[in-house]
Every structure is written in structure tokens, then in C-alpha cells.
Residue, then its C-alpha position, 0 to 999 in steps of 0.5 A: x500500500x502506497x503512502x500519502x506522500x507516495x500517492x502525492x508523488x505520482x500525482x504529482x508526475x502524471x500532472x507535471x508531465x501533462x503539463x510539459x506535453x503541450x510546451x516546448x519543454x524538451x522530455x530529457x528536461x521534464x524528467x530531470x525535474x521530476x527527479x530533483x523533485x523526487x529527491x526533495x521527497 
């Protein structure tokens, strides 16, 4: 079972990803935020 802030993580991601779709946000990019943020978890 997935913690709170686990779950809030994932959120986190799928919407952060939704969100670089649509820009110019090259993916390399995105997933290194995703990464920065994951470590401040």
C-alpha cells in the first residue's frame, strides 16, 4: 500500500508531465525535474 506522500508523488508526475506535453519543454528536461523533485521527497 502506497503512502500519502507516495500517492502525492505520482500525482504529482502524471500532472507535471501533462503539463510539459503541450510546451516546448524538451522530455530529457521534464524528467530531470521530476527527479530533483523526487529527491526533495
Amino acid at each position: 500500500m502506497p503512502t500519502k506522500k507516495q500517492k502525492d508523488t505520482a500525482i504529482f508526475i502524471c500532472q507535471l508531465l501533462i503539463f510539459s506535453l503541450p510546451t516546448d519543454i524538451p522530455i530529457p528536461l521534464t524528467i530531470q525535474l521530476i527527479n530533483n523533485n523526487l529527491e526533495k521527497f
